[in-house]
Backbone as JSON Lines, residues from 0, in Angstrom:
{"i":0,"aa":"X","n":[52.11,208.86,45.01],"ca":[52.83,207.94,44.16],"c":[51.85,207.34,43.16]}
{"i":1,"aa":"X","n":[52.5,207.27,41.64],"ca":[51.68,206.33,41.18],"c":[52.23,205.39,40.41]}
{"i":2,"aa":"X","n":[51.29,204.45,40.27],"ca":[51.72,202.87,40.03],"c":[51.16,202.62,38.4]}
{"i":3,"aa":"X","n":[52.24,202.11,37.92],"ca":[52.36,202.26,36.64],"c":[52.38,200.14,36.1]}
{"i":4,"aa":"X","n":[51.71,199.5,35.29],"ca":[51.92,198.2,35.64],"c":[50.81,198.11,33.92]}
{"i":5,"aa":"X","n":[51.89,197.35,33.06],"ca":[51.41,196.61,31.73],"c":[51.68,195.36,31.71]}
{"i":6,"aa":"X","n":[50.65,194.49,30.92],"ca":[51.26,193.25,30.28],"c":[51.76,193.47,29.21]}
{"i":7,"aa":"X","n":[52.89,192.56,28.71],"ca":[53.54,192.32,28.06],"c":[52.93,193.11,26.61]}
{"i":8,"aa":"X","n":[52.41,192.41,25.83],"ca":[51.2,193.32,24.88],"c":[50.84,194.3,24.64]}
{"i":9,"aa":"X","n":[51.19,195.26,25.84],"ca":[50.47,196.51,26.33],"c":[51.81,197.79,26.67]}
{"i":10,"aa":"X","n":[52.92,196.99,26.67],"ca":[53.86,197.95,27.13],"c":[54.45,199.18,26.09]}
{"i":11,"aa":"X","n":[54.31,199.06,24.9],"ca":[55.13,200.24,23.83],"c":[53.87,200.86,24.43]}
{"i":12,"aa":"X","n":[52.54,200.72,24.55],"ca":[51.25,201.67,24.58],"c":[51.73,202.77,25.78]}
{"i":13,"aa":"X","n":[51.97,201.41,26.92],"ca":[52.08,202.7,28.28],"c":[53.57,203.32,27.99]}
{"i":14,"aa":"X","n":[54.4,202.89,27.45],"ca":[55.75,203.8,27.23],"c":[55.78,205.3,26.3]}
{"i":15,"aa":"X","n":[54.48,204.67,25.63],"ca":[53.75,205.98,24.4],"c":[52.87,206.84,25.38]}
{"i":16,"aa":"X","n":[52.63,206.84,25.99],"ca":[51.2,206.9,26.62],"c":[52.1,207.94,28.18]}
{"i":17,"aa":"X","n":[53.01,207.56,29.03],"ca":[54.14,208.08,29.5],"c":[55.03,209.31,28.78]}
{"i":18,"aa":"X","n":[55.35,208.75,27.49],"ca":[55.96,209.66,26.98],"c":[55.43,211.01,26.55]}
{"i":19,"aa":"X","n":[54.39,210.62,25.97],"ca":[53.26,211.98,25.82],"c":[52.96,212.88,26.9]}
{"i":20,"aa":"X","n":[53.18,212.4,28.51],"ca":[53.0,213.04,29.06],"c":[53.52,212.97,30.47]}
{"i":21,"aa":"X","n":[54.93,213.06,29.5],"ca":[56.45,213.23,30.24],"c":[56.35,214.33,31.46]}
{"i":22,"aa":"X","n":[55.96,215.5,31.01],"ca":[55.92,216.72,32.14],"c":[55.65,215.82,33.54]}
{"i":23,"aa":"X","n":[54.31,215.46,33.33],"ca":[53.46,215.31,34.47],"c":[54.19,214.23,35.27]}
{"i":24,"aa":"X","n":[54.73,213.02,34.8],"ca":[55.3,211.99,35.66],"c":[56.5,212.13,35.82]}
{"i":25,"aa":"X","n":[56.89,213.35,35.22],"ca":[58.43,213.25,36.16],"c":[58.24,214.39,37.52]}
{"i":26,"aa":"X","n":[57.23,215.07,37.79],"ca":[56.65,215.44,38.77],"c":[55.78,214.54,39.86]}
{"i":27,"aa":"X","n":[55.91,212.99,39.49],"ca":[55.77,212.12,40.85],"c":[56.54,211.46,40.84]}
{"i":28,"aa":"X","n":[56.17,210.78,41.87],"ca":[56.96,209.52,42.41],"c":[56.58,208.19,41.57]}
{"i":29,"aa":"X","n":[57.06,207.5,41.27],"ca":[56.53,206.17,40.69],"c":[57.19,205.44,40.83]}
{"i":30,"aa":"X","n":[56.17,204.06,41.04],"ca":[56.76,202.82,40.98],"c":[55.85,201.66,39.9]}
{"i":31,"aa":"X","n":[56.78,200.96,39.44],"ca":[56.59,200.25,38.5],"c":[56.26,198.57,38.97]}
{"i":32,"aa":"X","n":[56.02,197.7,38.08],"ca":[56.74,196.48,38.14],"c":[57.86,196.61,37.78]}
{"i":33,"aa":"X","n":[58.33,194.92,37.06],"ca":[60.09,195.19,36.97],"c":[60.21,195.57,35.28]}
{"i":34,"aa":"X","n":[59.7,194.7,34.66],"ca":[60.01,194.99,33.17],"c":[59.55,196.61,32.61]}
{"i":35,"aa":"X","n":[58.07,196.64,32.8],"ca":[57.88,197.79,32.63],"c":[58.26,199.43,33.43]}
{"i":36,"aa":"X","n":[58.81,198.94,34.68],"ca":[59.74,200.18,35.15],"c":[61.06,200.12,34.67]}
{"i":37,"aa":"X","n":[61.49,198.63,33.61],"ca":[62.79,199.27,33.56],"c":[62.84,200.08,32.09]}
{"i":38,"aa":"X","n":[61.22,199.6,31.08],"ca":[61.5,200.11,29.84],"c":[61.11,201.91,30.95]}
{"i":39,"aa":"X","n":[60.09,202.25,31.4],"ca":[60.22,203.27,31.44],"c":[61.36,204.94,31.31]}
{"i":40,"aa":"X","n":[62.27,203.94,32.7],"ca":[63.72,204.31,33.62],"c":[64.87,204.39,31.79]}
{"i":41,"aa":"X","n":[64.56,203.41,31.18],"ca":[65.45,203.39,30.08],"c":[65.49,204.09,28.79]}
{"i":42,"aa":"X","n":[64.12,203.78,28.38],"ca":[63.74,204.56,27.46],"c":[63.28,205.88,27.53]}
{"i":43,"aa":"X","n":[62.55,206.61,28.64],"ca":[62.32,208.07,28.98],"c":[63.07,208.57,29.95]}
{"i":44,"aa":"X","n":[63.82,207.96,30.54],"ca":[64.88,208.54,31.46],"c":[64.18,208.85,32.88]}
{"i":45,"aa":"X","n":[63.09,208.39,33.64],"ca":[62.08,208.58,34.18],"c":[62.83,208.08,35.74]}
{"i":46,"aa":"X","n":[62.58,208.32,36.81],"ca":[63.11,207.75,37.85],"c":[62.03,207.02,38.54]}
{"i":47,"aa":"X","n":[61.89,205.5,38.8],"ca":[61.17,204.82,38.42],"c":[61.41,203.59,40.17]}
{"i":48,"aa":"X","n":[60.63,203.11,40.77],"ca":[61.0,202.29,42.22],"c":[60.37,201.44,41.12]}
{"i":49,"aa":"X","n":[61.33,200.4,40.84],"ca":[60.57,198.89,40.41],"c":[60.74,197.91,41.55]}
{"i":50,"aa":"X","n":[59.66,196.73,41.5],"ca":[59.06,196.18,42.16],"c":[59.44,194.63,41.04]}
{"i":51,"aa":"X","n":[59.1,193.89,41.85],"ca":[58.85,192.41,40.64],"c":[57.97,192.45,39.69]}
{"i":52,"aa":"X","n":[58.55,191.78,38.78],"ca":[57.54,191.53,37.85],"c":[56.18,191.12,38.14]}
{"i":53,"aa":"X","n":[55.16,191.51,37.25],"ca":[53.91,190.91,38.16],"c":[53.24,189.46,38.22]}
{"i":54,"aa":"X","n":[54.13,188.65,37.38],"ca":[53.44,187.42,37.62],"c":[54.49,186.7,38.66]}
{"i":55,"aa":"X","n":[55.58,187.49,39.42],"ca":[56.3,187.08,40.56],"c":[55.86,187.53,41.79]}
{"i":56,"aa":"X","n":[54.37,188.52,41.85],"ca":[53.84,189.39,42.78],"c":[54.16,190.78,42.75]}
{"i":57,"aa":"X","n":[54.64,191.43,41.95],"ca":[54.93,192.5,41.54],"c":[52.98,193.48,41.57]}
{"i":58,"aa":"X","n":[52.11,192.88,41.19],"ca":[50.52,193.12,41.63],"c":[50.15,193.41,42.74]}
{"i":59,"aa":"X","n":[50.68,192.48,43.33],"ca":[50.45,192.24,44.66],"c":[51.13,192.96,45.54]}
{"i":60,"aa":"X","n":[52.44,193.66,45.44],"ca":[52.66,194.55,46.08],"c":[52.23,196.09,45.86]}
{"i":61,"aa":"X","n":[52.48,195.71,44.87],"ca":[51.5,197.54,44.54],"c":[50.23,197.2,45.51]}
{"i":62,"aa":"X","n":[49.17,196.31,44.75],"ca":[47.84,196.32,45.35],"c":[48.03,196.27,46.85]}
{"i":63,"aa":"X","n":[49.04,195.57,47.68],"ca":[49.14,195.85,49.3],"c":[50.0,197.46,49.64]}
{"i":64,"aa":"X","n":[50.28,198.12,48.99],"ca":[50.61,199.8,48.73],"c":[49.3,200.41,48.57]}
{"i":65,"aa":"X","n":[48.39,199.98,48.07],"ca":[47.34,200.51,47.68],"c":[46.33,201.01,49.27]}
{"i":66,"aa":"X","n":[46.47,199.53,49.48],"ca":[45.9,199.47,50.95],"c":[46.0,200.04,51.96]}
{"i":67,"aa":"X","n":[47.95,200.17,52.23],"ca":[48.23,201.13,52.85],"c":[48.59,202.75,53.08]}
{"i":68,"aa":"X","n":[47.19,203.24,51.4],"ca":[47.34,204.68,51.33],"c":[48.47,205.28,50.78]}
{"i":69,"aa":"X","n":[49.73,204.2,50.44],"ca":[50.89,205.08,49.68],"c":[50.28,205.56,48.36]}
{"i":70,"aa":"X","n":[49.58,204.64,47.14],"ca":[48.92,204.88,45.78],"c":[47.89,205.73,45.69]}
{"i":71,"aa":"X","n":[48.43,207.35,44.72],"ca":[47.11,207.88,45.12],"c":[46.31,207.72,43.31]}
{"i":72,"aa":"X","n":[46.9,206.75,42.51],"ca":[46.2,206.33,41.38],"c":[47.32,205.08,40.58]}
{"i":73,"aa":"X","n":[46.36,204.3,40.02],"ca":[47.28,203.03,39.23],"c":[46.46,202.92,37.86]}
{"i":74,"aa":"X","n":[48.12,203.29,37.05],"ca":[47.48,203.19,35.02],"c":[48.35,201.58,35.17]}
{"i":75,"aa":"X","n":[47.57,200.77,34.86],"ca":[47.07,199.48,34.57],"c":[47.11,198.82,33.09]}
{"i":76,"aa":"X","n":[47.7,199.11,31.75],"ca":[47.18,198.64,30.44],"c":[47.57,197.29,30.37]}
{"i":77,"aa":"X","n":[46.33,196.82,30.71],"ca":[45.43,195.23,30.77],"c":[45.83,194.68,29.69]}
{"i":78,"aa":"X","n":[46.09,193.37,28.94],"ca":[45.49,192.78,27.53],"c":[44.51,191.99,28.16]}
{"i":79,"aa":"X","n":[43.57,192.37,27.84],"ca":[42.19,191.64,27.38],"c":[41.87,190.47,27.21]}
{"i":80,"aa":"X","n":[42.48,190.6,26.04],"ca":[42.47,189.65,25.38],"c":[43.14,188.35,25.45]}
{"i":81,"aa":"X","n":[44.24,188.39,26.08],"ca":[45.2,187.09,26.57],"c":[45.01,186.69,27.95]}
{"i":82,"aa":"X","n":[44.87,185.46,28.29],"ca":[44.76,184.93,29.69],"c":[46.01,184.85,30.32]}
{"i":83,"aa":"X","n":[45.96,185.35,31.22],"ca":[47.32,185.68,32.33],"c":[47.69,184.59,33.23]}
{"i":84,"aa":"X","n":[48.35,184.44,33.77],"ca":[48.6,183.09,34.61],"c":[48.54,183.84,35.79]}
{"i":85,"aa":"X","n":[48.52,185.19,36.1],"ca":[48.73,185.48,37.57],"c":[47.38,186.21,37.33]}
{"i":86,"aa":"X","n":[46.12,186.13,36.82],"ca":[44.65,186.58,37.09],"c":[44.37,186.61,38.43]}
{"i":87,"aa":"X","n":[44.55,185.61,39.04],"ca":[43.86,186.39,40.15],"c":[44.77,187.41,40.79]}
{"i":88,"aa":"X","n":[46.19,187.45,40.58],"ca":[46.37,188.35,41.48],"c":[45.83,190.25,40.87]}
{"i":89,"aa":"X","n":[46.15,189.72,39.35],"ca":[45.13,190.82,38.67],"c":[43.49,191.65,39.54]}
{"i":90,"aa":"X","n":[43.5,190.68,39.31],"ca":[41.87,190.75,40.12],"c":[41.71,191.31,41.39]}
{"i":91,"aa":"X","n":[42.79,190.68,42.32],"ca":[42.87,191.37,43.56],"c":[43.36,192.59,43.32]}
{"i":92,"aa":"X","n":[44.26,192.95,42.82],"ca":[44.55,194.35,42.55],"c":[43.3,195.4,42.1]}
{"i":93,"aa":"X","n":[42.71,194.79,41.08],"ca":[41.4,195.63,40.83],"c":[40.32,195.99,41.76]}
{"i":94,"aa":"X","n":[40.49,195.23,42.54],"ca":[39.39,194.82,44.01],"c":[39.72,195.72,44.91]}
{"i":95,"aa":"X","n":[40.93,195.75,45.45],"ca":[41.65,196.73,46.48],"c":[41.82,198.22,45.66]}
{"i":96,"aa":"X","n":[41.61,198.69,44.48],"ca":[41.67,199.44,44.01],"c":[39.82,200.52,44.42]}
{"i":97,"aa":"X","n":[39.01,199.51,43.89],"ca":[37.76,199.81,44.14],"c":[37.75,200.23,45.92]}
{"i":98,"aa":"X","n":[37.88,199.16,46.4],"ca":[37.49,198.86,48.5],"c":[38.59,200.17,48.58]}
{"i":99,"aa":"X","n":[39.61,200.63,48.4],"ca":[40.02,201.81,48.83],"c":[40.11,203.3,47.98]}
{"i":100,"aa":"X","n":[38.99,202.91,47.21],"ca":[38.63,204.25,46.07],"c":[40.15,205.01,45.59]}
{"i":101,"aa":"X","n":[40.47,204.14,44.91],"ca":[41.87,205.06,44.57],"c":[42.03,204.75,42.76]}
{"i":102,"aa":"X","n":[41.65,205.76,42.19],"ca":[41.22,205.7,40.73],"c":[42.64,204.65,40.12]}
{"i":103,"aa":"X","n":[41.59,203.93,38.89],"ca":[42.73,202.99,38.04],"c":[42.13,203.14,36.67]}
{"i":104,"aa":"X","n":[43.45,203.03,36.24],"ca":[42.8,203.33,34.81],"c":[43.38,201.54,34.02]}
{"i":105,"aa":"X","n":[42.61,201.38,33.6],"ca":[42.85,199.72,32.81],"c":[43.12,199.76,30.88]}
{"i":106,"aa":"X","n":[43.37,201.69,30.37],"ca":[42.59,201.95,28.74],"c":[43.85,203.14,28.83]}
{"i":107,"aa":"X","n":[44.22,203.66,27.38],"ca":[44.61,205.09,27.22],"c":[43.26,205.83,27.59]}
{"i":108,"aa":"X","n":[42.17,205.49,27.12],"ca":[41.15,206.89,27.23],"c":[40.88,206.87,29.32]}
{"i":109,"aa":"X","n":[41.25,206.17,30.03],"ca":[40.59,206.04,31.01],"c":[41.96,207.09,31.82]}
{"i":110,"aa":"X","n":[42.95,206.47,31.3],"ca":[44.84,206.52,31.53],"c":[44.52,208.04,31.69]}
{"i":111,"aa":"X","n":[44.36,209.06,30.35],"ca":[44.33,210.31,30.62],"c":[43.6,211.17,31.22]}
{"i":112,"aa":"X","n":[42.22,210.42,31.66],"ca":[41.17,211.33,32.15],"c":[41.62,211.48,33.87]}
{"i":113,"aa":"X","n":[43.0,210.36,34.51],"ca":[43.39,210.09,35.4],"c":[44.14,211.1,35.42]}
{"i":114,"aa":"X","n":[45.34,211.58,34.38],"ca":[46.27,212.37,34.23],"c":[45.49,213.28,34.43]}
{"i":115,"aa":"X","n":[44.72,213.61,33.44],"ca":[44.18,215.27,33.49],"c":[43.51,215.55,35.05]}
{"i":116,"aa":"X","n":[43.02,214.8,35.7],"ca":[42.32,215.09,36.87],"c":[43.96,215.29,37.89]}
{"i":117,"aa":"X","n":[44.25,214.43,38.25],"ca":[45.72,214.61,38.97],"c":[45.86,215.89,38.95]}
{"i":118,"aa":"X","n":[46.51,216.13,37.27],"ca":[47.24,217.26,37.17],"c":[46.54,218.82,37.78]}
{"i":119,"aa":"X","n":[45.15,218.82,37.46],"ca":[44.19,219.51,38.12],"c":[44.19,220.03,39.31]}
{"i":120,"aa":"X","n":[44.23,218.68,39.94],"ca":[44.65,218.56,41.61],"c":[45.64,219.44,42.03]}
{"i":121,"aa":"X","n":[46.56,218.76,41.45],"ca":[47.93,219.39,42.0],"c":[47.9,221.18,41.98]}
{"i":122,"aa":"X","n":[47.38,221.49,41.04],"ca":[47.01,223.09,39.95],"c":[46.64,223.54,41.26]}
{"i":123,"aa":"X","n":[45.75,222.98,41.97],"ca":[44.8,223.8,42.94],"c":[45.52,224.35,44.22]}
């Protein structure tokens, strides 16, 4: 499964960023938060497990999925630049990402080098 999760700022990117490479994610499973699994589910027609939004813990459940080995990668597009009110749970997510080595991508350039490896995987 993989876990798909933008801020606000960041979401036409991952819906662009998805769409480009439609093949590959409609060949997993995914789960979202809520807003951004529902632009997914709506706008690409994508079949999509949303979760809460993430400043309702929507982070936090992915990141406790993470833990328990369901996530085998999480595209993440961060803003940077804006301070979040749910940071730390941000943070913990990034943390449990590292402590259970399960690649995240936080960038488009990081996003595809995730895709392309996956897709690899699967190839083999």
């Amino acid at each position: 499964m993989i876990a798909l999760i933008a801020h606000d700022q960041q979401k036409d990117d991952l819906v662009t960023f998805v769409g480009q490479h439609i093949a590959f994610f409609r060949k997993r499973s995914l789960v979202a938060t809520g807003h951004t699994g529902a632009r997914l589910a709506e706008e690409l027609g994508l079949k999509v497990e949303r979760v809460v939004h993430g400043p309702e813990g929507g982070d936090l459940i992915i990141g406790g999925r993470v833990a328990q080995g369901q996530i085998e990668a999480v595209i993440f597009f961060r803003d940077p630049l804006t301070a979040q009110p749910h940071e730390p749970d941000v943070s913990a997510l990034l943390r449990v990402c590292d402590v259970h080595r399960v690649p995240l991508a936080t960038n488009l350039a990081s996003a595809g080098a995730i895709v392309r490896w996956l897709d690899t995987r699967t190839a083999e």
